[in-house]
C-alpha positions in Angstrom: 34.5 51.5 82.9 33.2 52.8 86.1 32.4 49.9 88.8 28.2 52.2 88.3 28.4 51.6 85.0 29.3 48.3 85.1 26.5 47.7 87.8 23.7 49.0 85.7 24.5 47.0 82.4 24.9 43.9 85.0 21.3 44.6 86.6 19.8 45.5 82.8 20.9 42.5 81.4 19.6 40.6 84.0 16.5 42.2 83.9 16.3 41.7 80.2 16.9 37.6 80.8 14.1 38.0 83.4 11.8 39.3 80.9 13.1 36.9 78.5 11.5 34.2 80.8 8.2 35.6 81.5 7.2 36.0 78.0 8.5 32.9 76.7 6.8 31.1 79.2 3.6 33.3 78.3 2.4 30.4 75.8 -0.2 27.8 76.5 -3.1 27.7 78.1 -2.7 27.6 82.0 -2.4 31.1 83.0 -1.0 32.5 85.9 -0.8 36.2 87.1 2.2 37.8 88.1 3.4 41.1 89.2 7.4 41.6 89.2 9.4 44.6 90.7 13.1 44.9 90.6 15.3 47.5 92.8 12.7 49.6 93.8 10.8 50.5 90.6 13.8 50.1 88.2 12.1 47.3 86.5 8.3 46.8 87.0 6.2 43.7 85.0 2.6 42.6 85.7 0.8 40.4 83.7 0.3 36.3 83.1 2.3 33.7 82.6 1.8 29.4 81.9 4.7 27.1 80.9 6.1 25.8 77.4 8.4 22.4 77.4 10.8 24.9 75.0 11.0 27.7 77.3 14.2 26.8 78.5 16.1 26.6 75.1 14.6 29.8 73.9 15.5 31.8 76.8 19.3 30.2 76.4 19.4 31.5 73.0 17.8 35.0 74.2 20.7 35.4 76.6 23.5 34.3 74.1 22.1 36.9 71.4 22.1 39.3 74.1 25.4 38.5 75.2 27.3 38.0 72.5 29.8 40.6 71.1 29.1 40.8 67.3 32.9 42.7 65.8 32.7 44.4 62.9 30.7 41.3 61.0 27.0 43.0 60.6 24.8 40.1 59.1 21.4 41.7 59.2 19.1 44.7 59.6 18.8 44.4 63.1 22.5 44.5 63.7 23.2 47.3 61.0 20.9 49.9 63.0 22.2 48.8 66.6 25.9 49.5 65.2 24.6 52.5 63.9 23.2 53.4 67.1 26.4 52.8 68.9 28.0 54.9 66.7 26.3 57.8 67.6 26.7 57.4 71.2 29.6 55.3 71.7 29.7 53.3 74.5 31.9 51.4 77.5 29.7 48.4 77.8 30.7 45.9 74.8 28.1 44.0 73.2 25.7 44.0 70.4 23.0 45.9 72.4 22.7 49.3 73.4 21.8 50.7 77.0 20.3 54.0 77.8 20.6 56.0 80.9 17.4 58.4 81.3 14.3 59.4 79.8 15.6 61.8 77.3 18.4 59.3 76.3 15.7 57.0 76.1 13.3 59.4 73.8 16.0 60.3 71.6 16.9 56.7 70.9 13.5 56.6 69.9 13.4 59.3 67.7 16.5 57.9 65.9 15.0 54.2 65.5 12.0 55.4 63.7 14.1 56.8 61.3 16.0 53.7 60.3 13.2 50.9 61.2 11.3 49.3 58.7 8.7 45.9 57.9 6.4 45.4 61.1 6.7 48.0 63.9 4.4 48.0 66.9 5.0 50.6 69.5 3.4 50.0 73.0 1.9 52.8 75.0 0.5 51.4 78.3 1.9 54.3 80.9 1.0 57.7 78.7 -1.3 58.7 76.2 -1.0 57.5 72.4 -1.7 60.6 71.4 1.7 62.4 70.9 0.1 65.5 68.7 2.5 67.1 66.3 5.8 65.4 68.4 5.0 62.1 67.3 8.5 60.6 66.6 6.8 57.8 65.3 5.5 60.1 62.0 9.2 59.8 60.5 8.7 56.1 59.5 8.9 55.2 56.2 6.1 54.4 54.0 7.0 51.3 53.7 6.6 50.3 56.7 2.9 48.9 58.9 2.7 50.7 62.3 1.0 49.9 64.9 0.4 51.9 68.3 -0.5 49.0 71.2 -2.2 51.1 74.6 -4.6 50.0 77.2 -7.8 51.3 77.9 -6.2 52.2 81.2 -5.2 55.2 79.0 -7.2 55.8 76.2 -10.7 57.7 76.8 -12.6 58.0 73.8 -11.6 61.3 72.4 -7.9 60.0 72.9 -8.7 57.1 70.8 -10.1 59.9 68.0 -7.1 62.3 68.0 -4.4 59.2 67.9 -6.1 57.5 65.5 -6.9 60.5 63.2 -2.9 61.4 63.9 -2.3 58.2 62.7 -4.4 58.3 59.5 -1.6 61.3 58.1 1.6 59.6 58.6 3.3 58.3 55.6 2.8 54.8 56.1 0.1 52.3 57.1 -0.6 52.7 60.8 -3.3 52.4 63.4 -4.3 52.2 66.9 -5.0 49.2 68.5 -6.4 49.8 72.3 -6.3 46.9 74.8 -9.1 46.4 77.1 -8.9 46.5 81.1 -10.1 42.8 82.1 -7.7 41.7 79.7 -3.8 40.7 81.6 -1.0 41.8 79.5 2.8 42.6 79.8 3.3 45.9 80.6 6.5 46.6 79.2 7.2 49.9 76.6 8.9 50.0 74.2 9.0 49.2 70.2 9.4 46.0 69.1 10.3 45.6 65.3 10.2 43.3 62.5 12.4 44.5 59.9 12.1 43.8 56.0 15.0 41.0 56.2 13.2 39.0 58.6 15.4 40.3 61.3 14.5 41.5 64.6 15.0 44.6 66.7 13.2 45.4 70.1 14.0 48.7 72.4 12.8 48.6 75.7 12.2 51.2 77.9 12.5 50.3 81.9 10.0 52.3 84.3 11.6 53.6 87.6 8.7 54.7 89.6 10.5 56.6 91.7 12.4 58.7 89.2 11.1 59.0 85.7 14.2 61.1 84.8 16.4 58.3 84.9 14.3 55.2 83.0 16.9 53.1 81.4 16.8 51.3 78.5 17.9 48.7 75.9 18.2 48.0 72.5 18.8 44.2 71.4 17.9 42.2 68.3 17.8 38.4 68.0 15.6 35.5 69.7 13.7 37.6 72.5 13.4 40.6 70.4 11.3 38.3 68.0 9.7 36.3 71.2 8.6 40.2 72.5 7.5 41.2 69.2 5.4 38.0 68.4 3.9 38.4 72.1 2.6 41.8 71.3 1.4 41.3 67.8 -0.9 38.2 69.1 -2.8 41.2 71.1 -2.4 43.2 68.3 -4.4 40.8 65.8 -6.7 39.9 68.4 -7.8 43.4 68.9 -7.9 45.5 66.1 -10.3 47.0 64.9 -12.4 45.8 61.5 
């Protein structure tokens, strides 16, 4: 493994234990706001944060499920899809996650998850429009599944908000559009946080360089803070849908 590659899955992993903090420590009721850049763009966070006396156990166990190297033993959903991921695209960096090097890598990994995700799924979409039009890869979900699209109003006018949610209303399964409003602080992070039909957990993130958004990286990961990220999100999610 090149001494690069080794220094990107270093700095992603690190940025993934940072994030791992933030959001476990986004619990409570004294709220704080923070706005957190890593090399130059590679990683950029704003949003809130209070403290939790269990903060610090749940981020140990986020970094040893990030960490750990799982063999050939697959015990859930979660793990079955990131092996199958890894598979496709196999890679020097050992572990049961999988890194992504730029923005195509990152929307094909995308595209691939949708097709293999099930249960809960909410997509964020705080740096684009949620309106995809016919390219949505999130249309190849199953029916089985509930989807939900998370943006900010930062994004979504009101015509937007009509053509994703009438986009939504065709795809095969249950999904909506839930918009976040301005004056509310959130975690800015995209990416697709799942919970799958075994009670498993599966989160992809997608890391914003500002400065190139040809090489965003990314990371795939199941386990404590995939579940922390996708119970984050879905607290916005129930508390702003609409009726």
């Amino acid at each position: 493994m090149s001494n690069i590659s080794v220094t990107v899955a270093v700095v992603l992993v690190i940025a993934l234990v940072v994030v791992a903090l933030l959001v476990v420590l986004a619990r409570g009721g004294r709220l704080k706001t923070f706005r957190l850049k890593l090399l130059k763009g590679l990683f950029d966070l704003d949003g809130t944060i209070d403290t939790d006396v269990n903060a610090g156990q749940r981020v140990q166990q986020s970094v040893k499920s990030v960490n750990e190297v799982n063999g050939d033993h697959v015990e859930d959903l979660a793990h079955k899809i990131i092996h199958w991921l890894r598979e496709q695209k196999p890679q020097r960096v050992r572990g049961c996650y999988v890194l992504t090097e730029t923005t195509q890598d990152n929307a094909q990994t995308a595209a691939k998850l949708y097709t293999r995700v099930d249960g809960e799924v909410i997509a964020t979409c705080f740096f684009e429009s949620p309106y995809y039009g016919r390219g949505d890869f999130a249309s190849n979900i199953t029916e089985k599944a509930w989807f939900v699209r998370l943006a900010s109003a930062d994004v979504c006018d009101d015509e937007t908000v009509r053509l994703a949610r009438g986009a939504l209303a065709n795809f095969y399964c249950k999904a909506s559009l839930v918009v976040v409003p301005k004056d509310v602080a959130i975690s800015k992070i995209g990416g697709i946080f799942c919970h799958l039909s075994d009670r498993s957990y599966l989160a992809f993130i997608a890391m914003n360089n500002a400065q190139d958004t040809s090489s965003n990286k990314g990371l795939v990961f199941s386990g404590t803070l995939a579940e922390e990220l996708f119970a984050y999100f879905k607290g916005f999610v129930e508390a702003f849908a609409t009726p």
